[in-house]
HTML snippet that shows the backbone in 3Dmol.js (N, CA, C, O; Angstrom):
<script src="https://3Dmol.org/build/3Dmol-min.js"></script>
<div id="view" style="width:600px;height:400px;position:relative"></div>
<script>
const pdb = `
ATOM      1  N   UNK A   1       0.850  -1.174   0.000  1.00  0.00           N
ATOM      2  CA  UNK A   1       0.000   0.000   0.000  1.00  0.00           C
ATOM      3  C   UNK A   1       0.894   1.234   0.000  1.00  0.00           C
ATOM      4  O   UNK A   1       1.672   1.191   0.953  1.00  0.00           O
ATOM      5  N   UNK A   2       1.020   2.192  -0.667  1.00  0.00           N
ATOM      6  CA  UNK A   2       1.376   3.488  -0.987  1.00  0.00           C
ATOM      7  C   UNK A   2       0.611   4.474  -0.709  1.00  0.00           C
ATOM      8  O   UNK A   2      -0.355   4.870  -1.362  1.00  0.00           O
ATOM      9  N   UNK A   3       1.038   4.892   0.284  1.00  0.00           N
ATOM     10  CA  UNK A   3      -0.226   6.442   1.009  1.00  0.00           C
ATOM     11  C   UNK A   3       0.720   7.705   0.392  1.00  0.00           C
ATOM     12  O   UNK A   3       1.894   7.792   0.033  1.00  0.00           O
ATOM     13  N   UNK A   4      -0.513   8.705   0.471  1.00  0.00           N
ATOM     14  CA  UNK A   4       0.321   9.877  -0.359  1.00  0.00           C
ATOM     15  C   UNK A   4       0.325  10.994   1.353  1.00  0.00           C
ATOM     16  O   UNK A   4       0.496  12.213   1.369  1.00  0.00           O
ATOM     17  N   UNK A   5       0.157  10.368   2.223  1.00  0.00           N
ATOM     18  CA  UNK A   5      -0.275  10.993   3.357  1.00  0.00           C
ATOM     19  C   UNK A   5       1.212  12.527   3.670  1.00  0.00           C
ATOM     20  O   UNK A   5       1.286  13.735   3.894  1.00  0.00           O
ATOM     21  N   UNK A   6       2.093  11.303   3.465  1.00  0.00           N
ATOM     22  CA  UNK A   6       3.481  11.823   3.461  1.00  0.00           C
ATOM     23  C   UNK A   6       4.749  11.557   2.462  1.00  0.00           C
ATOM     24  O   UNK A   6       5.768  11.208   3.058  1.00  0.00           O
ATOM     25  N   UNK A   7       4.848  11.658   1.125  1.00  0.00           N
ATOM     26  CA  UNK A   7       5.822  11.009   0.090  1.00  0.00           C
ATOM     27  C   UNK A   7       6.934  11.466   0.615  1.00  0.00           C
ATOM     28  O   UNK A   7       7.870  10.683   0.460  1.00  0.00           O
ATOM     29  N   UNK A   8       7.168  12.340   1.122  1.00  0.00           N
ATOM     30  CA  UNK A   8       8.734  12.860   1.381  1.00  0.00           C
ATOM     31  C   UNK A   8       9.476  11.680   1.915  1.00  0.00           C
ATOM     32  O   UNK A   8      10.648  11.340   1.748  1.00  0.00           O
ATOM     33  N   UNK A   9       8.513  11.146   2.593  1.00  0.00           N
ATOM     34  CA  UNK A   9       8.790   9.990   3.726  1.00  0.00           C
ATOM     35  C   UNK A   9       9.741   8.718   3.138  1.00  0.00           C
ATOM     36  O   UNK A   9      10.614   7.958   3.558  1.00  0.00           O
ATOM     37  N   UNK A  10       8.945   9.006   1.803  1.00  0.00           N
ATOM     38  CA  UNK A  10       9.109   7.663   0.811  1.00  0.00           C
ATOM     39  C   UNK A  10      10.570   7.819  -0.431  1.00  0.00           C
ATOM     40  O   UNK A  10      11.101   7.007  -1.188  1.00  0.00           O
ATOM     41  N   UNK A  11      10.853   9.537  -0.078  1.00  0.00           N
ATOM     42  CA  UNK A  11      11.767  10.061  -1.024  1.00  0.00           C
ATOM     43  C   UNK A  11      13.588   9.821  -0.299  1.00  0.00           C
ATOM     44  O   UNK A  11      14.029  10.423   0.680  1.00  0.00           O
ATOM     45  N   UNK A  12      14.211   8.959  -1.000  1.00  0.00           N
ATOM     46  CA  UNK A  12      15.540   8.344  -0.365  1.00  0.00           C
ATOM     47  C   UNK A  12      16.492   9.538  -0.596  1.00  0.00           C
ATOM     48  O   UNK A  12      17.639   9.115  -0.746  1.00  0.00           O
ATOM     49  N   UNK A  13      16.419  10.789  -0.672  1.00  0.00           N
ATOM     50  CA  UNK A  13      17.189  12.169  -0.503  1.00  0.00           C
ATOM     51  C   UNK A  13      16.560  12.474   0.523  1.00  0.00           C
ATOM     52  O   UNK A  13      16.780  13.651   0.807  1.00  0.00           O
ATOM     53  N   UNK A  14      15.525  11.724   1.586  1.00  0.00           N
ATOM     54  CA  UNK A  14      15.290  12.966   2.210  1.00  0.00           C
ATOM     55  C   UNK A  14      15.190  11.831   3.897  1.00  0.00           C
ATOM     56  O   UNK A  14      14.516  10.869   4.266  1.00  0.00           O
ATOM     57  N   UNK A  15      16.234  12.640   4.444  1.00  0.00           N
ATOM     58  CA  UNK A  15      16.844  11.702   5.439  1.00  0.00           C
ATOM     59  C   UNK A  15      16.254  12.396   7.201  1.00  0.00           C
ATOM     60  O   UNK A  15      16.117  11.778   8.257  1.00  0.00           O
ATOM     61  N   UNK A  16      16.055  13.662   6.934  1.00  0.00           N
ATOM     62  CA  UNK A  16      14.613  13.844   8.399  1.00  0.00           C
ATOM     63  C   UNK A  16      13.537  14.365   7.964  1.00  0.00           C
ATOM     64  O   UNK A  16      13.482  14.919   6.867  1.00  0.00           O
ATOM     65  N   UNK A  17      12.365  14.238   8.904  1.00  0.00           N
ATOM     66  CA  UNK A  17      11.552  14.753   8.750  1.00  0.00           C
ATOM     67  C   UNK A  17      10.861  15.744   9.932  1.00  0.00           C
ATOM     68  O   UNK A  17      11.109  15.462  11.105  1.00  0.00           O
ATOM     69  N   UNK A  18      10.148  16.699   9.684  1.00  0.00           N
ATOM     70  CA  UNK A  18      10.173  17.521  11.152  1.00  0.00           C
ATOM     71  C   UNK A  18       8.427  17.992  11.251  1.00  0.00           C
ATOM     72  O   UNK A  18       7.686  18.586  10.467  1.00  0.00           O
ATOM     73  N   UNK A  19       8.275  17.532  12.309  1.00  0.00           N
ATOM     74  CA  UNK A  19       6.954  17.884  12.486  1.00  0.00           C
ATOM     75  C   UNK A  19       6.578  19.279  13.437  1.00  0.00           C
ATOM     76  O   UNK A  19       7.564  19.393  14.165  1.00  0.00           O
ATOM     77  N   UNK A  20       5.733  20.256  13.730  1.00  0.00           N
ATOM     78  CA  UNK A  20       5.771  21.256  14.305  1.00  0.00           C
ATOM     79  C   UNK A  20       4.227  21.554  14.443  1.00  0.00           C
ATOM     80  O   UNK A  20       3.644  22.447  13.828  1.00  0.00           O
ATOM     81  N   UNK A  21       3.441  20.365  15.661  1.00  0.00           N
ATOM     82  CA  UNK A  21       2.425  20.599  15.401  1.00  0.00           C
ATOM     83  C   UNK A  21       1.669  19.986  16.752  1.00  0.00           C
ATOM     84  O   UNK A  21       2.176  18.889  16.986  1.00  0.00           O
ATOM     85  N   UNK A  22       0.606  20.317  17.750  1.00  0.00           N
ATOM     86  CA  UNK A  22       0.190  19.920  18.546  1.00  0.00           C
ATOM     87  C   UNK A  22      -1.373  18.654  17.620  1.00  0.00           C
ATOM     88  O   UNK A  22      -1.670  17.576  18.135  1.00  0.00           O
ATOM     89  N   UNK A  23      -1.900  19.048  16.632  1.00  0.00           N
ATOM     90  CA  UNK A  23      -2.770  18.634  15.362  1.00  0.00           C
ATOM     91  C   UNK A  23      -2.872  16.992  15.716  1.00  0.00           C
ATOM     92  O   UNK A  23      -2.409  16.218  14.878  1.00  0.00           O
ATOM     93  N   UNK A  24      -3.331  16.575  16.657  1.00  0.00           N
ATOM     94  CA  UNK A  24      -3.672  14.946  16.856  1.00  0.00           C
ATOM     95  C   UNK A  24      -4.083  13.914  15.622  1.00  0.00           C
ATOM     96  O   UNK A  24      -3.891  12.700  15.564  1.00  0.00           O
ATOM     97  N   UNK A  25      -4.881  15.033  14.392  1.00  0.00           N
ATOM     98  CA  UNK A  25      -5.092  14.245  13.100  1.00  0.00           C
ATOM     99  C   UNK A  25      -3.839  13.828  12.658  1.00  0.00           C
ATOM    100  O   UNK A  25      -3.717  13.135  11.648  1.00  0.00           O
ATOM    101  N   UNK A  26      -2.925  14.186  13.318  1.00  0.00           N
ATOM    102  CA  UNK A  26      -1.620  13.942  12.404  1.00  0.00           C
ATOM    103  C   UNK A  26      -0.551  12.604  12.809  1.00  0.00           C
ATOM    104  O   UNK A  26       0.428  12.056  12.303  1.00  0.00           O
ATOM    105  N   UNK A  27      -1.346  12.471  13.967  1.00  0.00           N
ATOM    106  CA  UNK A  27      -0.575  11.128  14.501  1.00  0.00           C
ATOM    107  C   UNK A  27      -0.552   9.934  13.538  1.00  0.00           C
ATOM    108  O   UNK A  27       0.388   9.220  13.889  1.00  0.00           O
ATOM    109  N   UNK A  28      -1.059   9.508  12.678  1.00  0.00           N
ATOM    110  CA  UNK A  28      -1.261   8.597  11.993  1.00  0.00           C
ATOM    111  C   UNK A  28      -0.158   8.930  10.619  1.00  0.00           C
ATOM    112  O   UNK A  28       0.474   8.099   9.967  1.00  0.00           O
ATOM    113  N   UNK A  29      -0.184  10.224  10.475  1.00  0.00           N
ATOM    114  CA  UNK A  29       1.141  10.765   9.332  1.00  0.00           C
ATOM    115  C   UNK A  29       2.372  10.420  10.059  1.00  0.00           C
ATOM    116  O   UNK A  29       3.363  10.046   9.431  1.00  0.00           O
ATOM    117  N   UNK A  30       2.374  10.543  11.625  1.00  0.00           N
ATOM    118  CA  UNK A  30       3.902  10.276  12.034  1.00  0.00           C
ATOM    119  C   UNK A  30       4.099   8.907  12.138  1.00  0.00           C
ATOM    120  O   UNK A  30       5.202   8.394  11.950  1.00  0.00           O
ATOM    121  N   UNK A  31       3.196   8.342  12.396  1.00  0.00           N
ATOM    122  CA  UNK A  31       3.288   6.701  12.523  1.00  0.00           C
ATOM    123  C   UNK A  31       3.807   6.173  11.285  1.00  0.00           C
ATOM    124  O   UNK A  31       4.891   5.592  11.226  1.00  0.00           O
ATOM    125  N   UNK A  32       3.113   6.349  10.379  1.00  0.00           N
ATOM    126  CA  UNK A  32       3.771   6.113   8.983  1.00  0.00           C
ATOM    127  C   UNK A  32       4.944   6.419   8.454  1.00  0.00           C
ATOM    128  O   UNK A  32       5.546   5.598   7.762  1.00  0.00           O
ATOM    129  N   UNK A  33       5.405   7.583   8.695  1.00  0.00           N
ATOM    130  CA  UNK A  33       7.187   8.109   8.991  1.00  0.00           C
ATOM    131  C   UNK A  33       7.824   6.877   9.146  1.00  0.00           C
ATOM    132  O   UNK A  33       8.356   6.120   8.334  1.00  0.00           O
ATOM    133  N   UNK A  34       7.560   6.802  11.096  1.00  0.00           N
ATOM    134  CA  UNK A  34       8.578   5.579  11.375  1.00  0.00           C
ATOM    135  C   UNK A  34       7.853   4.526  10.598  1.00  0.00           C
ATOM    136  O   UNK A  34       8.739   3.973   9.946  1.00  0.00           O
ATOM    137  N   UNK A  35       6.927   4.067  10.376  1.00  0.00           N
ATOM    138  CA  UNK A  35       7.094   2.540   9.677  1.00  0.00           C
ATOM    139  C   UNK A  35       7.752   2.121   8.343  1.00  0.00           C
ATOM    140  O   UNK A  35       8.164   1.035   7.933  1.00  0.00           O
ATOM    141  N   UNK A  36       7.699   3.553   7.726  1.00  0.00           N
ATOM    142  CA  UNK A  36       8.401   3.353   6.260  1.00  0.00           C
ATOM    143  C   UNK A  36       9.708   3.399   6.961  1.00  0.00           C
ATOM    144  O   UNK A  36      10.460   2.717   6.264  1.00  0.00           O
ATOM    145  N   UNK A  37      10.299   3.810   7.882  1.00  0.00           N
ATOM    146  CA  UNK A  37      12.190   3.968   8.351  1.00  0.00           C
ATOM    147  C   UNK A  37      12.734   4.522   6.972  1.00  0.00           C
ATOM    148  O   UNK A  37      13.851   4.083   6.696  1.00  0.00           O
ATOM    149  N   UNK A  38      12.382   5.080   6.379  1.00  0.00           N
ATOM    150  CA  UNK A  38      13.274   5.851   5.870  1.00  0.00           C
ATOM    151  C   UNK A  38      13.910   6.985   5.704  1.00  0.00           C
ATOM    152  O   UNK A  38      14.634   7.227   4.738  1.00  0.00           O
ATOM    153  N   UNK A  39      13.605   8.000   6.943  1.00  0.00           N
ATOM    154  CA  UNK A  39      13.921   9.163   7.384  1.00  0.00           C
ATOM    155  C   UNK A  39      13.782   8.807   8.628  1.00  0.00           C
ATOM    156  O   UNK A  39      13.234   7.745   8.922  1.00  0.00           O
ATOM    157  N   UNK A  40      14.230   9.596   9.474  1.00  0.00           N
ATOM    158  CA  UNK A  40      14.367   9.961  10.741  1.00  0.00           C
ATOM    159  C   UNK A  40      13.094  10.840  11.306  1.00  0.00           C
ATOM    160  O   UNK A  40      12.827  11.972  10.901  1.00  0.00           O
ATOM    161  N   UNK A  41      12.580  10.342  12.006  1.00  0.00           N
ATOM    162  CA  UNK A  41      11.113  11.334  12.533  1.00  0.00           C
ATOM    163  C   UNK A  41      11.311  12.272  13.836  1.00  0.00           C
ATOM    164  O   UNK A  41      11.486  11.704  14.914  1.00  0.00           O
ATOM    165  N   UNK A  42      11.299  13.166  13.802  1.00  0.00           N
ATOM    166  CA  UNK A  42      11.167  14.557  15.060  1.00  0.00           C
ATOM    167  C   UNK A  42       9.713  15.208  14.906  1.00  0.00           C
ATOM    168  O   UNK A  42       8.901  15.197  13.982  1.00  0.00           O
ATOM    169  N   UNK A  43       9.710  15.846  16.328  1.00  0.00           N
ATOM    170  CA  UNK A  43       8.742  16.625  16.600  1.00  0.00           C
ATOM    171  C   UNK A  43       8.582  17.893  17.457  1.00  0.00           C
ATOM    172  O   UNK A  43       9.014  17.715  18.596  1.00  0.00           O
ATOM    173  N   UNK A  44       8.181  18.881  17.279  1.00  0.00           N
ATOM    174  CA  UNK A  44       8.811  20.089  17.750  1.00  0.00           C
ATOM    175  C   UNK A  44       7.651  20.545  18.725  1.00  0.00           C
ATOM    176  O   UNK A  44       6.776  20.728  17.878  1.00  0.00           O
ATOM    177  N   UNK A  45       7.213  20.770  19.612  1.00  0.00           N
ATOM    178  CA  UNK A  45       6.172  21.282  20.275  1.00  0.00           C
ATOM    179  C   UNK A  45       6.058  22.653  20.962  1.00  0.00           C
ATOM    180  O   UNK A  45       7.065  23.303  20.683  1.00  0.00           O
ATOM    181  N   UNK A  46       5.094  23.444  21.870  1.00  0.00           N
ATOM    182  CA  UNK A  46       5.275  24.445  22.988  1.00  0.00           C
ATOM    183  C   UNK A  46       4.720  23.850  24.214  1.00  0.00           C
ATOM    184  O   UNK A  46       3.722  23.191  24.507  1.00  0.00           O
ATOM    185  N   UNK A  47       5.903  24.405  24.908  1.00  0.00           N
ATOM    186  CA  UNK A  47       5.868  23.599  26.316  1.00  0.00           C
ATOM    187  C   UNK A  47       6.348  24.673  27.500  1.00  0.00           C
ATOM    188  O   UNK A  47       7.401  25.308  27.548  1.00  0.00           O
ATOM    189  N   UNK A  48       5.003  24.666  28.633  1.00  0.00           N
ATOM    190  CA  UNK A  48       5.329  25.513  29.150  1.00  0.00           C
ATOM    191  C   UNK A  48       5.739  25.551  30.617  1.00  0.00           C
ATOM    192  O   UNK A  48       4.911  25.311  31.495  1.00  0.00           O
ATOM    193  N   UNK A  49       7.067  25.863  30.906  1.00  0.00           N
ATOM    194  CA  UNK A  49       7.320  25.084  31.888  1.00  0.00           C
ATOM    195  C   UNK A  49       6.923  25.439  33.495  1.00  0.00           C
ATOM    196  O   UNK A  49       7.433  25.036  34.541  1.00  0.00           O
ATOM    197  N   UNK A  50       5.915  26.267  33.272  1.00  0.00           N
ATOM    198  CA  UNK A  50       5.507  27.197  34.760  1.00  0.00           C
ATOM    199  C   UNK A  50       4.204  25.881  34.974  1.00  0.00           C
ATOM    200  O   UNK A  50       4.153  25.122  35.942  1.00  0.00           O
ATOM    201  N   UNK A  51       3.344  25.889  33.928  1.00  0.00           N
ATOM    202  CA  UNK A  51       2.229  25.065  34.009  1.00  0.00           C
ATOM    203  C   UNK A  51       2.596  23.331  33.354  1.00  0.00           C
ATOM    204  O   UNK A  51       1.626  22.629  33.070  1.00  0.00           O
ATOM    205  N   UNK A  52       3.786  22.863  33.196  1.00  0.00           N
ATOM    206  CA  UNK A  52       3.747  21.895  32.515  1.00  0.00           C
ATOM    207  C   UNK A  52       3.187  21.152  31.230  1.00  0.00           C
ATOM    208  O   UNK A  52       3.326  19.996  30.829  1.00  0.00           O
ATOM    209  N   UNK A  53       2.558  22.161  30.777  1.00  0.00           N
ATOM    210  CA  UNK A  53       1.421  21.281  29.770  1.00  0.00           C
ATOM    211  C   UNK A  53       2.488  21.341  28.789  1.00  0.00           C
ATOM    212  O   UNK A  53       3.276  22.269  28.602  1.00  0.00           O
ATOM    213  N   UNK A  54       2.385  19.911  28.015  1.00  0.00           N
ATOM    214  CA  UNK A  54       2.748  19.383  26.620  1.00  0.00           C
ATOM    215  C   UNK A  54       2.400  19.437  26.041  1.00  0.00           C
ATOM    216  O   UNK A  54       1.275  19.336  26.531  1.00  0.00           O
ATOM    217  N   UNK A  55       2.142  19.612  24.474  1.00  0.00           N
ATOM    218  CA  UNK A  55       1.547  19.411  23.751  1.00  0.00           C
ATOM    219  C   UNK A  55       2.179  18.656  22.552  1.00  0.00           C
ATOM    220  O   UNK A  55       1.785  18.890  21.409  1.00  0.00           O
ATOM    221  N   UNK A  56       2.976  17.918  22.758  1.00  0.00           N
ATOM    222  CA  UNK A  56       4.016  16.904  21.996  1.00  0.00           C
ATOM    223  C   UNK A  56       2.729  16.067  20.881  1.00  0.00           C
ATOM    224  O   UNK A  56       1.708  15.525  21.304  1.00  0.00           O
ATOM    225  N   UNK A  57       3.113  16.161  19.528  1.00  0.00           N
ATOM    226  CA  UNK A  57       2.177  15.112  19.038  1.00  0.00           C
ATOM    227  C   UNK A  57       2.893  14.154  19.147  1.00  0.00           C
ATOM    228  O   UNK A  57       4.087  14.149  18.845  1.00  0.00           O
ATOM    229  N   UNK A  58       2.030  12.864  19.758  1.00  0.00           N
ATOM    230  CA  UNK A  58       2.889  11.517  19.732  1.00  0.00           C
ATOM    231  C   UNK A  58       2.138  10.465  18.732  1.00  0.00           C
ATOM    232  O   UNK A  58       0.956  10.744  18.528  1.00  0.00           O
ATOM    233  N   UNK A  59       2.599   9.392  18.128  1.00  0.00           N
ATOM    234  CA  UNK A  59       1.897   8.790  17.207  1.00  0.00           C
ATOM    235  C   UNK A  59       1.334   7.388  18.248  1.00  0.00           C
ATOM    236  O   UNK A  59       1.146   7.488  19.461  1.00  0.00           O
ATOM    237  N   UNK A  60       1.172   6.358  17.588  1.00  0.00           N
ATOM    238  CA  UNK A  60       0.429   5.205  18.603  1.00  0.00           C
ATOM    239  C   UNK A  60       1.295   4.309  19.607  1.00  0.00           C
ATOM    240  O   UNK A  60       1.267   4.056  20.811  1.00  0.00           O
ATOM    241  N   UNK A  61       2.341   3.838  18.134  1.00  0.00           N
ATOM    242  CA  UNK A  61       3.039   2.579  19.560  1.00  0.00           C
ATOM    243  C   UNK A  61       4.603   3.195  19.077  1.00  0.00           C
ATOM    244  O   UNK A  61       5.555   2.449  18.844  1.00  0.00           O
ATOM    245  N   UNK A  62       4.654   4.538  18.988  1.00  0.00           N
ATOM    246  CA  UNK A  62       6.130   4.547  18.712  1.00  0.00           C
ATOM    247  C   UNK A  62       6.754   5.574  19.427  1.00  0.00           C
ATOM    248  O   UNK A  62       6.027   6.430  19.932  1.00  0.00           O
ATOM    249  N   UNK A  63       8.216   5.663  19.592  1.00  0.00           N
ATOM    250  CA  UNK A  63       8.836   7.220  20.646  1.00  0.00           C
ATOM    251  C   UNK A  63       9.039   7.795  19.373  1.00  0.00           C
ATOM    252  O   UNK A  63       9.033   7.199  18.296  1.00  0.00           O
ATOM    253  N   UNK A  64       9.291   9.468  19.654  1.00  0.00           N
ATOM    254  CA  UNK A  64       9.722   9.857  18.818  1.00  0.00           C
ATOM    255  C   UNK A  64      10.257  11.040  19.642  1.00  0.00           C
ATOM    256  O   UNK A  64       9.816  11.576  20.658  1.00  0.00           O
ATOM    257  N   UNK A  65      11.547  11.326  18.748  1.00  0.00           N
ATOM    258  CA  UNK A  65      12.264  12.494  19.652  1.00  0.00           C
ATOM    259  C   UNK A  65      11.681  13.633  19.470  1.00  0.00           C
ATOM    260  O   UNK A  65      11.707  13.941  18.279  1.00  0.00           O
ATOM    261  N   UNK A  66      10.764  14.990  20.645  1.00  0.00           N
ATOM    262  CA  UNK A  66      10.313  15.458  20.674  1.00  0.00           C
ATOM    263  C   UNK A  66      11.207  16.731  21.253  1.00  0.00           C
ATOM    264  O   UNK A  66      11.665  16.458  22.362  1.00  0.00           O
ATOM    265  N   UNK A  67      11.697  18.514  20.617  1.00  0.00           N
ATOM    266  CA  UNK A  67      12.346  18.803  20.848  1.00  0.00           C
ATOM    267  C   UNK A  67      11.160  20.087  21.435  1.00  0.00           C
ATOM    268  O   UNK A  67      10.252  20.398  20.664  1.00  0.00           O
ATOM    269  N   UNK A  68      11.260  20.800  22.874  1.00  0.00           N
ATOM    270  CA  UNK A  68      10.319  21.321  23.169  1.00  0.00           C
ATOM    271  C   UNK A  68      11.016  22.495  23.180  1.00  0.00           C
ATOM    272  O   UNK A  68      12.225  22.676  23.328  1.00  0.00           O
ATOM    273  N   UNK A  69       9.888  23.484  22.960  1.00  0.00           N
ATOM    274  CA  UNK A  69      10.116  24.974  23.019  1.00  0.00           C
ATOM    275  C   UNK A  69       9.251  25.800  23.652  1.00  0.00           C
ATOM    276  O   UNK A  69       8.098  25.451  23.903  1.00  0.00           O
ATOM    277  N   UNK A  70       9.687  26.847  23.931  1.00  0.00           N
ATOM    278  CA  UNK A  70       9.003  27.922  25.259  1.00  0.00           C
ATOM    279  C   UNK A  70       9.036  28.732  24.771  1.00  0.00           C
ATOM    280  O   UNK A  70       9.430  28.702  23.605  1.00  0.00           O
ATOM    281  N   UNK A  71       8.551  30.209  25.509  1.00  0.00           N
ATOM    282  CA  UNK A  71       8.170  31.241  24.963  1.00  0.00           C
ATOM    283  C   UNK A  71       9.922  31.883  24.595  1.00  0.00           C
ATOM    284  O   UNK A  71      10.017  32.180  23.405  1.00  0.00           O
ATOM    285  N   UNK A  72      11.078  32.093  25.305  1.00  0.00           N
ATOM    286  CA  UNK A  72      12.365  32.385  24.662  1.00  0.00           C
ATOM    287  C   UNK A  72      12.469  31.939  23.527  1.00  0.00           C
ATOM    288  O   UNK A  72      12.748  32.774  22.667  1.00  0.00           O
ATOM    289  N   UNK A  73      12.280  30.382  23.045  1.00  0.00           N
ATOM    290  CA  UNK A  73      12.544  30.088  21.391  1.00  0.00           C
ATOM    291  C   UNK A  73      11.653  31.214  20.291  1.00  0.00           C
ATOM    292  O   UNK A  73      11.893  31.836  19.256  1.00  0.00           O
ATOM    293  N   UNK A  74      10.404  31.003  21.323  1.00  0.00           N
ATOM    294  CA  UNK A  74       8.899  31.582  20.383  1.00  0.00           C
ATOM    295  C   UNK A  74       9.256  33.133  20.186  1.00  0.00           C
ATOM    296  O   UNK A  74       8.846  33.562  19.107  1.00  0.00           O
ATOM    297  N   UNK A  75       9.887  34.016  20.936  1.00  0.00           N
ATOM    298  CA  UNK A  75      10.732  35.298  20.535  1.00  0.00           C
ATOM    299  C   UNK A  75      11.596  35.070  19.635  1.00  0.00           C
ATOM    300  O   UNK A  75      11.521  35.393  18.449  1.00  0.00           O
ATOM    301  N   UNK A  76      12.326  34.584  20.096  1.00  0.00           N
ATOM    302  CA  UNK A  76      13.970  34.401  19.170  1.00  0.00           C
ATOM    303  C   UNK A  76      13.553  34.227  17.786  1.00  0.00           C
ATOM    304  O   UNK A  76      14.040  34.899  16.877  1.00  0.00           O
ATOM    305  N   UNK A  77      12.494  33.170  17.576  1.00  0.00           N
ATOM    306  CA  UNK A  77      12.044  33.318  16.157  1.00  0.00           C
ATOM    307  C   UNK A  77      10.998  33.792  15.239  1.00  0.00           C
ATOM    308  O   UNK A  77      10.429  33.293  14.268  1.00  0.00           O
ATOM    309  N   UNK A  78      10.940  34.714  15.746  1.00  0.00           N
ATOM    310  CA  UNK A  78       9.534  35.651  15.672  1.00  0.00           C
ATOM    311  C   UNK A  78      10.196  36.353  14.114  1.00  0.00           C
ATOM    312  O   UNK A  78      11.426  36.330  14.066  1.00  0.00           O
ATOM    313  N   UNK A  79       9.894  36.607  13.595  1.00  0.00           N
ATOM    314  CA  UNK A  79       9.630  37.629  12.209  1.00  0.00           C
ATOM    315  C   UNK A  79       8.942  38.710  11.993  1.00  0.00           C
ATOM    316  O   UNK A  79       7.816  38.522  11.534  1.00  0.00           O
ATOM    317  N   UNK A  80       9.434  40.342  12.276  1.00  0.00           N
ATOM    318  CA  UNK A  80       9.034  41.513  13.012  1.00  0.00           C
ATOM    319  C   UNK A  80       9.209  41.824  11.572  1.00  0.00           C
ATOM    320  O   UNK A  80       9.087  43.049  11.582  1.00  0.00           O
ATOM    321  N   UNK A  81       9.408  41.496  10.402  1.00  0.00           N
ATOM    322  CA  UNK A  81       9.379  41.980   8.981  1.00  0.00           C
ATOM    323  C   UNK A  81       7.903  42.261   8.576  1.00  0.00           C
ATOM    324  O   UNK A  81       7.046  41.388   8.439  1.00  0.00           O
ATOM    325  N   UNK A  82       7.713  43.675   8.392  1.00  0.00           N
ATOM    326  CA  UNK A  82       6.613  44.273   7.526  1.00  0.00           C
ATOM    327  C   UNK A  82       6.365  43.965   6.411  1.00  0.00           C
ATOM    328  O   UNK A  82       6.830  44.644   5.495  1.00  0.00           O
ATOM    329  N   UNK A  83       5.721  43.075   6.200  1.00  0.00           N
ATOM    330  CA  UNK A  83       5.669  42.875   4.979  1.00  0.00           C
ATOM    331  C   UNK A  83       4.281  43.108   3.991  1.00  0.00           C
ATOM    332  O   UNK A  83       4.337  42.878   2.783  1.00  0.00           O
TER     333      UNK A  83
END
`;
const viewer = $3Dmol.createViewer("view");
viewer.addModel(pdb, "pdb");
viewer.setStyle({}, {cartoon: {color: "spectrum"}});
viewer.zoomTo();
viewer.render();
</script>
């Protein structure tokens, strides 16, 4: 079976993949990541560390390295360009 859910996944130039999304519909796109193994799967979240809440998307039966960010990252990469 060939899902078009994620082709990058399926593309052998393309060695990570990065997710940046709390979006629970999407757990089933990351699951598929790792089962094809042919990239490397990450996940980027906001996490706040006064109140603890996560919001890591995780997929069903798999880990995935989840790199968390707070409001300092969420400045640092802010884009103040008028555009």
């Amino acid at each position: 079976m060939r899902s078009s859910r994620c082709p990058e996944a399926r593309d052998p130039t393309t060695d990570l993949i990065i997710m940046a999304s709390s979006d629970s519909d999407l757990a089933p796109v990351l699951d598929e990541v790792v089962l094809i193994d042919q990239a490397k799967m990450e996940t980027a979240s906001w996490y706040d560390p006064v109140t603890r809440v996560d919001r890591a998307l995780r997929g069903s039966a798999t880990r995935t390295w989840n790199t968390r960010l707070n409001r300092t990252h969420f400045e640092a990469a802010r884009d103040l360009t008028v555009y």
